[in-house]
MARNUVO-73842 format. One record per residue (C-alpha): residue in one letter; y, z, x. Coordinates in steps of 0.25 Angstrom, whole numbers, padded with zeros to 4 digits, always signed. Layout:
! residues N
{residuo->A	north->Y	up->Z	east->X};
...
***
This chain:
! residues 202
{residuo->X	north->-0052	up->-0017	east->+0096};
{residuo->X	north->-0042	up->-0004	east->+0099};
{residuo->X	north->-0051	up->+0003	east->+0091};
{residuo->X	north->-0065	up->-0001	east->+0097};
{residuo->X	north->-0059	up->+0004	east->+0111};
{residuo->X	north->-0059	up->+0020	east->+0107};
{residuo->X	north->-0075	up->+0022	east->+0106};
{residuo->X	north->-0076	up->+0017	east->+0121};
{residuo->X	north->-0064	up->+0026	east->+0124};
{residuo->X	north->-0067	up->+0037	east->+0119};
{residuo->X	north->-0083	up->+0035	east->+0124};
{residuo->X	north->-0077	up->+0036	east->+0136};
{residuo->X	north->-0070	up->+0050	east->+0133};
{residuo->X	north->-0055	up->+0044	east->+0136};
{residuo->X	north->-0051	up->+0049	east->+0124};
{residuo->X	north->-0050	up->+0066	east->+0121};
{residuo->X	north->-0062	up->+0071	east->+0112};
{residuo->X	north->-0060	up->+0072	east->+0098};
{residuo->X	north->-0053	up->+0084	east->+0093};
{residuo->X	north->-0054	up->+0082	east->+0076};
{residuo->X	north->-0042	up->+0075	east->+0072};
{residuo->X	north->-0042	up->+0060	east->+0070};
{residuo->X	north->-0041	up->+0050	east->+0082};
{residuo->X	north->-0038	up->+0037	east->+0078};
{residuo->X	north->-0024	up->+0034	east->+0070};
{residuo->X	north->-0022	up->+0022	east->+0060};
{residuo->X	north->-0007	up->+0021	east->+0056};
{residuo->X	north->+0000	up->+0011	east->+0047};
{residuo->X	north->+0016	up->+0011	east->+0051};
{residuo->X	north->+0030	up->+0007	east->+0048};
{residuo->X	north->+0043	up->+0008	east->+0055};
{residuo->X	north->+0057	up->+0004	east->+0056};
{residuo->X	north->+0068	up->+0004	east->+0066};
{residuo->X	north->+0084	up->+0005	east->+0058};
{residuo->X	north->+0090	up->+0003	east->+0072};
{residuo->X	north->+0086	up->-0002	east->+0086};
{residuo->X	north->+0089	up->+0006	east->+0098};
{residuo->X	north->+0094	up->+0001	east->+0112};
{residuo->X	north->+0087	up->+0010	east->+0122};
{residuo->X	north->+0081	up->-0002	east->+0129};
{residuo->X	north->+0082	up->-0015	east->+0121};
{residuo->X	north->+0095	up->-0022	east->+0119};
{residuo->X	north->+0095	up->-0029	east->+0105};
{residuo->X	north->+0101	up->-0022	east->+0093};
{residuo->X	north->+0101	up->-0022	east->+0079};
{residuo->X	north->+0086	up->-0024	east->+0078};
{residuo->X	north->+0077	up->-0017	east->+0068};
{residuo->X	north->+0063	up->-0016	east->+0068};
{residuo->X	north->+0052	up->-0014	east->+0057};
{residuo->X	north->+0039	up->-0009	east->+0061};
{residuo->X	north->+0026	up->-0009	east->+0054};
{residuo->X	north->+0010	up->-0008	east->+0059};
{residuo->X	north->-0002	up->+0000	east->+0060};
{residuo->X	north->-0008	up->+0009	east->+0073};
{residuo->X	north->-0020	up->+0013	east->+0078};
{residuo->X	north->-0021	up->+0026	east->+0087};
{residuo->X	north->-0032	up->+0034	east->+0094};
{residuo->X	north->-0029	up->+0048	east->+0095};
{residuo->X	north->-0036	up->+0048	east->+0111};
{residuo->X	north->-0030	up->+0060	east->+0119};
{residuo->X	north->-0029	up->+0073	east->+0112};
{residuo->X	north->-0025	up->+0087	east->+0118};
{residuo->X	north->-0021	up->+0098	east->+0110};
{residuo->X	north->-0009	up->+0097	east->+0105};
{residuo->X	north->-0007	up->+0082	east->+0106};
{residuo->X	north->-0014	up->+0069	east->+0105};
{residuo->X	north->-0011	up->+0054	east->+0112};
{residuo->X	north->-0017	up->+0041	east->+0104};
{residuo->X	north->-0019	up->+0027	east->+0106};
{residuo->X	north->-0012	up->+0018	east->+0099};
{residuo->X	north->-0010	up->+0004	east->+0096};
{residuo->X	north->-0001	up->-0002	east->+0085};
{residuo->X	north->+0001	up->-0015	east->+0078};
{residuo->X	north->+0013	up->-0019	east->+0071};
{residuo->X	north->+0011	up->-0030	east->+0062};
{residuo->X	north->+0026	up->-0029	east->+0056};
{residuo->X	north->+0035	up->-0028	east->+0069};
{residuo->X	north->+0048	up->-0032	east->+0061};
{residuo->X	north->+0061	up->-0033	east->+0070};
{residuo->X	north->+0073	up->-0035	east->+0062};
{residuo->X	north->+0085	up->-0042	east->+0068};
{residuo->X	north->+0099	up->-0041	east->+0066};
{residuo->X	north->+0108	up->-0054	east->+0062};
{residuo->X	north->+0114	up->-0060	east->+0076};
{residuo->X	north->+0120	up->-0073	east->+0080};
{residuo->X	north->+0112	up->-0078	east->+0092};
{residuo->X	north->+0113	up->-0089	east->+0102};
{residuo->X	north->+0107	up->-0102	east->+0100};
{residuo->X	north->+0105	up->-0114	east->+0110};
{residuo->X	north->+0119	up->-0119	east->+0116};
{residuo->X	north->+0125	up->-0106	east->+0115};
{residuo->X	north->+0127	up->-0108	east->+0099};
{residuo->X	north->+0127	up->-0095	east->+0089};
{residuo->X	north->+0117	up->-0093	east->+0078};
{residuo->X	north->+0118	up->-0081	east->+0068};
{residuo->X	north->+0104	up->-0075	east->+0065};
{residuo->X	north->+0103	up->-0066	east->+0052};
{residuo->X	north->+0095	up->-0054	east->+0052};
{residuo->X	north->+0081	up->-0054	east->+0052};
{residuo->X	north->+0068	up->-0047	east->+0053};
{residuo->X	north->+0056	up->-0053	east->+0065};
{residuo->X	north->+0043	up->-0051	east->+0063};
{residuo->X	north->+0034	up->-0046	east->+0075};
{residuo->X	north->+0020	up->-0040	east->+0076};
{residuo->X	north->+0017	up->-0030	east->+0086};
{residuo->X	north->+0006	up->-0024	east->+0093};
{residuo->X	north->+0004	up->-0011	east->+0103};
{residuo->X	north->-0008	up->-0009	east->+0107};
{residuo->X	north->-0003	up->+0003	east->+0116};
{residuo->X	north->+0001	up->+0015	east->+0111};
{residuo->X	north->-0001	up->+0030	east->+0112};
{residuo->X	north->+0005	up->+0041	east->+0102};
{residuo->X	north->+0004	up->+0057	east->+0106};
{residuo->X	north->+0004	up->+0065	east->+0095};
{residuo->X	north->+0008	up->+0078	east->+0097};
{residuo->X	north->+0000	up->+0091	east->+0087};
{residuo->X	north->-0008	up->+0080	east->+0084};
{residuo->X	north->-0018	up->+0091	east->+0076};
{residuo->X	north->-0005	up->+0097	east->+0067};
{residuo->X	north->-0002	up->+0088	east->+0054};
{residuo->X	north->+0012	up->+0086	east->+0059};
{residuo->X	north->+0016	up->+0080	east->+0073};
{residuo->X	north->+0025	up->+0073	east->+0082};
{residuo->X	north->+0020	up->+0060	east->+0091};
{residuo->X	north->+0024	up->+0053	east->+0102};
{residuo->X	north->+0019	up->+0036	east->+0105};
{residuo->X	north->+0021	up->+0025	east->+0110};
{residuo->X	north->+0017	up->+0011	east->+0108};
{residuo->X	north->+0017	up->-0003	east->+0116};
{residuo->X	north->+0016	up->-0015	east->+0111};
{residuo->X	north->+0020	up->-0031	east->+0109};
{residuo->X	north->+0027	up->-0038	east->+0096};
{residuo->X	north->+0026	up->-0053	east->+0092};
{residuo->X	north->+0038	up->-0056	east->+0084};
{residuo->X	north->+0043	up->-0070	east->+0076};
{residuo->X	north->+0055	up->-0072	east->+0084};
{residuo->X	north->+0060	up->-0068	east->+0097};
{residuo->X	north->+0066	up->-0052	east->+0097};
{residuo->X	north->+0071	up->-0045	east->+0097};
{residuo->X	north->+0082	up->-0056	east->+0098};
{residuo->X	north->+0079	up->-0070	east->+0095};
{residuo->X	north->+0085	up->-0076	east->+0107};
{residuo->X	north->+0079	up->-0087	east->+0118};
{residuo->X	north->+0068	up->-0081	east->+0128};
{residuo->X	north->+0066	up->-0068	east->+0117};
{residuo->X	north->+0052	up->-0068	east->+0114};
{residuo->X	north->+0043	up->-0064	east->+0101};
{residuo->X	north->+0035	up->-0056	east->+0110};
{residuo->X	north->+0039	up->-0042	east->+0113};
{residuo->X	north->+0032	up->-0030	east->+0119};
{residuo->X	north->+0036	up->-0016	east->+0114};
{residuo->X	north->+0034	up->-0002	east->+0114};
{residuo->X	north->+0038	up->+0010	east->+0105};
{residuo->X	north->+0040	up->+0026	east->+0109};
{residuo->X	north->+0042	up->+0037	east->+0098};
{residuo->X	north->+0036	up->+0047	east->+0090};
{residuo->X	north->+0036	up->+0055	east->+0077};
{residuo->X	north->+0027	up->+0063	east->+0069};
{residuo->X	north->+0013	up->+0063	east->+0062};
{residuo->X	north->+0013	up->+0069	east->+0049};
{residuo->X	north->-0004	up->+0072	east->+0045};
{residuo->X	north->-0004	up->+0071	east->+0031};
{residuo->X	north->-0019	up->+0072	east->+0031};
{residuo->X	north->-0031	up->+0071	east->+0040};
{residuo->X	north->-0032	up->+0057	east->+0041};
{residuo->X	north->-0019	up->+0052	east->+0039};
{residuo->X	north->-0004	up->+0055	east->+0045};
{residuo->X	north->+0009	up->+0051	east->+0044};
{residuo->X	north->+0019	up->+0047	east->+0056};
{residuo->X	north->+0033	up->+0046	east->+0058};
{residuo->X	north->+0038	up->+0040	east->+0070};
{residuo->X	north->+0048	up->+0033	east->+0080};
{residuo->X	north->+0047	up->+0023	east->+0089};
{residuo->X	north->+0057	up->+0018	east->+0098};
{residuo->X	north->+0052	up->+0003	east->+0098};
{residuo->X	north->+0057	up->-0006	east->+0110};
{residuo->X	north->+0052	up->-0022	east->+0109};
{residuo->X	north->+0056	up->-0031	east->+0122};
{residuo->X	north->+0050	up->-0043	east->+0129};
{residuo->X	north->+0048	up->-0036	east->+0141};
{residuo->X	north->+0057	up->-0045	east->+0149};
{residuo->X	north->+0046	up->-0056	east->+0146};
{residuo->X	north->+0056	up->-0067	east->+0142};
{residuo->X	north->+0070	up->-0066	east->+0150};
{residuo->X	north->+0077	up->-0061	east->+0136};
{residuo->X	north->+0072	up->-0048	east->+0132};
{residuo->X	north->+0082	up->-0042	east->+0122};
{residuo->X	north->+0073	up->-0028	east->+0119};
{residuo->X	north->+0075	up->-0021	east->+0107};
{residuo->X	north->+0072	up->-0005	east->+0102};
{residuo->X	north->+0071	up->+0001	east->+0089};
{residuo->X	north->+0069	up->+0015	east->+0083};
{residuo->X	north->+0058	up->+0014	east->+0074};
{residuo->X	north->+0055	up->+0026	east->+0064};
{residuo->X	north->+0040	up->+0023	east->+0058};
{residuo->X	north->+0030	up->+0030	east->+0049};
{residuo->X	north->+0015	up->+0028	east->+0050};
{residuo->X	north->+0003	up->+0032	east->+0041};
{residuo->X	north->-0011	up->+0035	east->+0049};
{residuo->X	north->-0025	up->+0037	east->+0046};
{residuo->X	north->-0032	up->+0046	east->+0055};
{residuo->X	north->-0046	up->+0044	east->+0057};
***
């Protein structure tokens, strides 16, 4: 569908012209989070395991930098709890062990700007938008929490061209995941994500 969209688009000259490198980017990725941060959400000791595959559309292109499209999905969106002793109905206390909650994610909006977008080795900028359906509430598993959670991610990294058509990335994401205040508990929860994704450039 998201593909079928970028002949109308660019039929309709939104998008700059062509300029000889490749436009769209396939990328396969993994990443992983050792430590959560506390810059806007509250829980702590939370991990997060990250894999999935994005589709960009390199649209607006200037000479020394480029801005694409990009929507991601992440079929392993894995975030891993610390042991805890929790609450339970009548004010009783219940120890929970350590354990990992499955979630699938999906961002359909994202942009990334790539900067020497020409050179074979360059730095980047993005930002993705997205929601996450996990197995059990989180990031805390507490009454009024909710398996539904709205995220969105900042960072950057480089691009590495090993060839033509392929390329390698390193990157960073500061990965924040809350209820948006949809529920009236809405514990929040960052992490630093360091990834690495391999694209095919077409």
């Amino acid at each position: 569908m998201v593909l079928g969209l970028f002949p109308v688009v660019r039929g309709a000259e939104f998008c700059s012209p062509p300029d000889g490198q490749p436009r769209h980017d396939f990328q396969f990725f993994a990443g992983y989070s050792p430590a959560p941060a506390t810059l806007i959400g509250t829980a702590t000791g939370r991990r997060f395991v990250a894999a999935g595959f994005s589709y960009g559309y390199r649209c607006w292109i200037w000479r020394s930098a480029s801005l694409s499209y990009t929507a991601t999905t992440m079929p392993a969106a894995i975030l891993l709890q610390p042991s805890e002793v929790v609450f339970v109905a009548g004010n009783r206390e219940r120890f929970r062990p350590s354990h990992a909650v499955y979630g699938f994610g999906v961002a359909p909006l994202g942009f990334t700007l790539d900067i020497g977008h020409a050179r074979k080795l360059d730095p980047f900028v993005e930002t993705i938008e997205g929601v996450i359906a996990s197995t059990e509430p989180i990031p805390e598993n507490q009454p009024n929490a909710s398996g539904l959670n709205f995220f969105f991610a900042l960072g950057g990294g480089i691009r590495w061209k090993t060839a033509r058509r392929t390329a390698l990335r390193f990157g960073y994401r500061f990965l924040h995941i809350s209820n948006a205040e949809t529920t009236n508990f809405n514990p929040r929860v960052d992490n630093n994500v360091f990834y690495v994704g391999y694209s095919f450039l077409r």
